[in-house]
N, C-alpha and C positions, 0 to 999 in steps of 0.2 A: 274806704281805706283798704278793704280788702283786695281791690282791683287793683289798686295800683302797687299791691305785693306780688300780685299775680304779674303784671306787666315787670315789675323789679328782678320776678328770678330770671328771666329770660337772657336779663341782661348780666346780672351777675354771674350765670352759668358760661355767658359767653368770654365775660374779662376772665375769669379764673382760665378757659382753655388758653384764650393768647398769654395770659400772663404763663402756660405751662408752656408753649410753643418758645418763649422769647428765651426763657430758661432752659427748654432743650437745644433752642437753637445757638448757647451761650456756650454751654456745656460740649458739645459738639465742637464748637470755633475754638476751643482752650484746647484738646485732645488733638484737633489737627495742626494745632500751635505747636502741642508737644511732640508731635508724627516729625515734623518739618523739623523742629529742633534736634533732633535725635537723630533723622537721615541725615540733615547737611552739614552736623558738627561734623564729622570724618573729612567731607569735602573743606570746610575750613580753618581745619589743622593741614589739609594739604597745602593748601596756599599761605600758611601763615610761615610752616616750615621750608618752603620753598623758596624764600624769598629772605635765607637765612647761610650764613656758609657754616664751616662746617665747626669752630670754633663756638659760634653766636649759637648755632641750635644745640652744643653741649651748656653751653651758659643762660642760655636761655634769655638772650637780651639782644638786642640788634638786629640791624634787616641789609642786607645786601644783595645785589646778583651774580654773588658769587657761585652761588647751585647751577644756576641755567648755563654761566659761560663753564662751569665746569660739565654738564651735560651736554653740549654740544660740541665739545673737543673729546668728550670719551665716545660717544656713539654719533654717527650721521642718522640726528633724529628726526629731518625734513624728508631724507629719503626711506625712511622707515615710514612713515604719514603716508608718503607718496603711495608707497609697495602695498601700507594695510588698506590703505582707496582703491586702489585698481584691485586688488582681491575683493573686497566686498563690491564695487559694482560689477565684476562680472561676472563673480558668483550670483548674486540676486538677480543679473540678467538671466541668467540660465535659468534660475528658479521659476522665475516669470514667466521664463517662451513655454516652459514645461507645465508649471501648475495651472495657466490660466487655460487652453483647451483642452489639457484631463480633467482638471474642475468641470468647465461646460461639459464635456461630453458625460462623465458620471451623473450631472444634474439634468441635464434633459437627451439626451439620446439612451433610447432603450438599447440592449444589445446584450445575446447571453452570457452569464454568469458573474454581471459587473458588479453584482452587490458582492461578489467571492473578491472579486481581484480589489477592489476599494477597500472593503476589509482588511486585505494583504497589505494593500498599499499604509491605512493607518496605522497598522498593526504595526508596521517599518518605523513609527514614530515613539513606541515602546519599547524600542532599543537601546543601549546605556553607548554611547560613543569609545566609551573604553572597552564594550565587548567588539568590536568591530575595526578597530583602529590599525590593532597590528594585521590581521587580515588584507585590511585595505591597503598598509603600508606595502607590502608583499607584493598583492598586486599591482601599486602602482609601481614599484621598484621594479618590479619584473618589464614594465613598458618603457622604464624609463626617462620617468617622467617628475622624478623628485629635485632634478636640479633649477627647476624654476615655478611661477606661479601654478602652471598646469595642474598639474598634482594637487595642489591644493585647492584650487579652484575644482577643479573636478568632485572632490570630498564632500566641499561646503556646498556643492551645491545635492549631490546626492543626498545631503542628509537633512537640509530644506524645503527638498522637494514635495514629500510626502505631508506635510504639514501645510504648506501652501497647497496643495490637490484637494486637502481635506474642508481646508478653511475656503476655495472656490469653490467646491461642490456645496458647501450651505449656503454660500453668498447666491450663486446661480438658482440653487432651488428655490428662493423666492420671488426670480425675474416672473413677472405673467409669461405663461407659453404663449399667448396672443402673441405677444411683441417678438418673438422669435415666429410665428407664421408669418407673422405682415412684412419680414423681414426674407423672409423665403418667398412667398408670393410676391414680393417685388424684385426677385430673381437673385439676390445675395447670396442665396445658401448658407450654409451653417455656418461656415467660416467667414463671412460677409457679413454674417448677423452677429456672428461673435465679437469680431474687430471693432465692427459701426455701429453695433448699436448697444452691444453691453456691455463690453470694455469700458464707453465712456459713463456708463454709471455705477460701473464699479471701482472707483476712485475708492473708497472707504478701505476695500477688502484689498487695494493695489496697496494701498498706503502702510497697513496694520503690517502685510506679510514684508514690505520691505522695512519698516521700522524694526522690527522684531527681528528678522534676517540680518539686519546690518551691526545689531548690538551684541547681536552672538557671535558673529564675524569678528567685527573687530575686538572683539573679548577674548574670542579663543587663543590659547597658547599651543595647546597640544598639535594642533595638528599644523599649523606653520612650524614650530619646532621639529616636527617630522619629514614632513613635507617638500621643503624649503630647504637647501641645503646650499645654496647659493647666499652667501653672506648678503650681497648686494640686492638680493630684493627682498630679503625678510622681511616682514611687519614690525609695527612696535611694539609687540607684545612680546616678539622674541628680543628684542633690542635690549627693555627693561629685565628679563628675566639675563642675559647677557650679565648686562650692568650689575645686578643686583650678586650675581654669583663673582664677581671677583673675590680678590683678597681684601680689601678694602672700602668696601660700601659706603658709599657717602648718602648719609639719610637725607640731606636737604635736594640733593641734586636726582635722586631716585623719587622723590615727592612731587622735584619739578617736572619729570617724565610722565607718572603717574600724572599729572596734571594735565599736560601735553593732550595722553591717551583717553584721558574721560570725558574733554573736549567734547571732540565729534558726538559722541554717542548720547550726549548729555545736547547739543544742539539739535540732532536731529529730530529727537526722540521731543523737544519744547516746539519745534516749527509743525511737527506731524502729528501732535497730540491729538487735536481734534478730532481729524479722521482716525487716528488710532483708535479712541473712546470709541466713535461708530463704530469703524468695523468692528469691535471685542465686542458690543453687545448689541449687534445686528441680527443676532438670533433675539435676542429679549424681546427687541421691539416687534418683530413679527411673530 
């Protein structure tokens, strides 16, 4: 009798952890019920309001398209789409050509005083955008260069750059130097070994900096409202802020913009997830 108490706790020690596992794991599913609930309500009063003119959303009853046709006869918001695309890819292009062999070279090529200038370089990421803006604006005004994307483009990528430097130099420090020798021994050189052979397995870290890049891009008002002085290729972030500053605001047809602009950022950011998770915690796992 005694034995088979003994054989008995084993098992009841073990049903009590799963039964506390299935209970954390319950507890845990209800809280991120509540997370999800809480972020995507905002999202789905936008689209509930949007799909409301302007009559219906003081009343609170009916659904029309009257908001979107009345949004697309107050601002050209197809070519605002267009203007905020071509500023975020070719800012993120620059950030790219830029981050990715200061990244390698901070991670594996020795050379003096690189832990000072890296330091300087992240330390550029401790900067409030609002201490720097009218400065910038200054000098880009001085070039010349605020009647179109330039300007701007130029900004967003200066102020990306440093943060993609910072996030390739830890991705790089954990390539093996082997595979950068075998890469040099078969006559590539660093730039050869860079391109061909660790470009293509840094996907993860290519992926994070451009997600991350593109959300703050196309989010920013400030500095295409500066910027940008050319009505015709403004973003849509100045379009909405336009819209919004009339005499007249129409809440449904400013919810359908806002809709419009979360879009993108809201797609990108679901197809790149995965490699975004890696790269963010590609320090953890090494």
């Amino acid at each position: 009798m005694s034995v088979d108490t003994r054989r008995a706790a084993p098992e009841v020690a073990t049903d009590d952890r799963a039964r506390v596992r299935r209970v954390g794991r319950g507890a845990l599913f209800l809280v991120m019920v509540g997370v999800a609930v809480v972020m995507l309500y905002p999202f789905w009063v936008m689209v509930v309001d949007s799909l409301k003119s302007e009559n219906q959303f003081l009343s609170g009853h009916g659904f029309s398209w009257a908001s979107w046709r009345t949004l697309t006869s107050t601002i050209p918001i197809a070519q605002e789409v267009v203007s905020s695309t071509i500023i975020c890819a070719v800012s993120i292009l620059l950030i790219l050509l830029v981050g990715l062999p200061a990244g390698f070279a901070f991670a594996k090529l020795k050379f003096r005083a690189s832990g000072v200038i890296f330091l300087a370089i992240v330390s550029a990421m401790m900067v409030p955008l609002q201490a720097i803006l009218m400065p910038e604006f200054v000098n880009i005004t001085r070039l010349g260069l605020t009647g179109g994307y330039t300007g701007a483009v130029l900004v967003y990528a200066a102020l990306g750059t440093p943060f993609s430097v910072f996030l390739f130099a830890t991705y790089f420090r954990g390539v093996p130097d082997e595979l950068i020798e075998a890469g040099i021994v078969d006559g590539l050189g660093y730039v050869g070994a860079l391109w061909r052979l660790v470009v293509p397995i840094a996907i993860p870290a290519i992926a994070t900096v451009t997600v991350l890049q593109f959300i703050q891009i196309w989010d920013d008002l400030l500095v295409g409202l500066l910027f940008i002085q050319n009505t015709s290729e403004r973003p849509i972030t100045v379009g909405l802020a336009v819209l919004a500053a009339g005499r007249t605001t129409s809440i449904p047809a400013l919810m359908a913009g806002s809709l419009v602009s979360a879009l993108p950022a809201m797609m990108v950011y679901l197809i790149f997830q995965r490699y975004l998770v890696k790269g963010l915690t590609m320090g953890i796992d090494r």
